[in-house]
Steps between C-alpha positions, in 0.01 A plus 500: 500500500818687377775390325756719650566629852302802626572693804244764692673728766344789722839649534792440696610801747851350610539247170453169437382302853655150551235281436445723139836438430491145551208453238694735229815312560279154424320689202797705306729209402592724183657842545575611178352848499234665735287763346300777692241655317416830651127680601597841490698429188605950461651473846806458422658527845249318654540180245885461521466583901244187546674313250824503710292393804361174288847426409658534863217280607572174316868581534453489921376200449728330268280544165707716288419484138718557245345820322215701672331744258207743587261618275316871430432677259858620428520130306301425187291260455628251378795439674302516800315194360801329397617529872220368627486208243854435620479508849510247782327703731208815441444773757202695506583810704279675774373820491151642233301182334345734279824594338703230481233282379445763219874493452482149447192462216668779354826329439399136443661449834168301609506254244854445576430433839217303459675267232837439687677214697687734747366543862299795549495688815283768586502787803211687574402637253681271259315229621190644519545523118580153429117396614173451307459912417866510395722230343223207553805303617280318814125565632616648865409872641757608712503835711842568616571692829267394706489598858259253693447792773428740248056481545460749228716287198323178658153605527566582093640166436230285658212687310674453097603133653105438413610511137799341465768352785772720619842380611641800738861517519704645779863609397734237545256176335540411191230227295668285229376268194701242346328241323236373668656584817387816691627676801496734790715636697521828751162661685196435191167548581221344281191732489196294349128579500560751783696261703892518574692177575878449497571415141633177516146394730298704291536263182767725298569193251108514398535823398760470254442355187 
């Protein structure tokens, strides 16, 4: 299924939960460098802001790695690639799909990803971009943010499930491949063929390929 280990988070309003943590400390044996590839890649502010709050996550839990880099467009191109080639562990930041995958066919960042060993992790928007549309790294649609009460967002979700399964994620879950081995964790709802089940009821593992 995948030869590496790939992470899908909604996002994470108070950091890492316990039973997240628990998986990442099983996962990220090797800590050499952590690299965070940002969405809004001119916001300067923004990136080094949210790249501080990735770093003080895995450090409150005991992961510290031993270089963290993030990545814009104030680095070229192909030491951004060289990071990623020599990382243990890719981030793909939250925040516009649109421009940070753009950012990332435009600086062979997606080849990179797609071709290396390290564990790649994605938030939001990041891992909305490592599906089928984006980086092809594993045949899953994910919507992050979902609110079951929300009737509105739902309603949405349950008439595109007749084209394709949806895996709803409330903040705080977290899906993970390794292998052939594939996980949930945290509220997921799985919206097929207009029906919603909890995901791990709903058959998530035959919808990953």
């Amino acid at each position: 299924m995948t030869d590496k280990v790939l992470g899908f988070f909604s996002g994470f309003p108070n950091g890492f939960p316990w039973y997240v943590a628990d998986r990442l400390h099983e996962e990220l044996i090797e800590r050499g460098s952590l690299v965070m590839i940002a969405s809004e890649v001119a916001k300067h502010a923004k990136v080094d802001h949210y790249a501080a709050q990735w770093r003080g996550w895995f450090e409150d839990i005991g992961l510290p790695f031993g270089a963290y880099h993030a990545i814009d467009d104030r680095m070229i191109s192909a030491q951004a690639v060289r990071l990623v080639e020599e990382a243990s562990c890719v981030i793909l930041m939250g925040g516009d799909p649109d421009m940070q995958l753009c950012f990332l066919r435009e600086t062979g960042l997606d080849e990179a990803i797609r071709n290396t060993r390290a564990a790649v992790l994605g938030l939001s928007a990041g891992a909305v971009n490592m599906l089928a549309l984006g980086l092809g790294l594993v045949n899953i649609t994910i919507y992050p943010h979902f609110k079951l009460d929300n009737q509105e967002e739902l309603a949405a979700l349950l008439r595109g499930s007749e084209a394709r399964a949806i895996c709803a994620m409330e903040d705080d879950s977290a899906i993970f491949v390794a292998g052939e081995r594939i996980s949930s964790m945290g509220e997921i709802q799985l919206i097929d063929r207009g029906k919603i089940y909890p995901a791990w009821e709903g058959g998530l593992l035959c919808h990953l390929e």
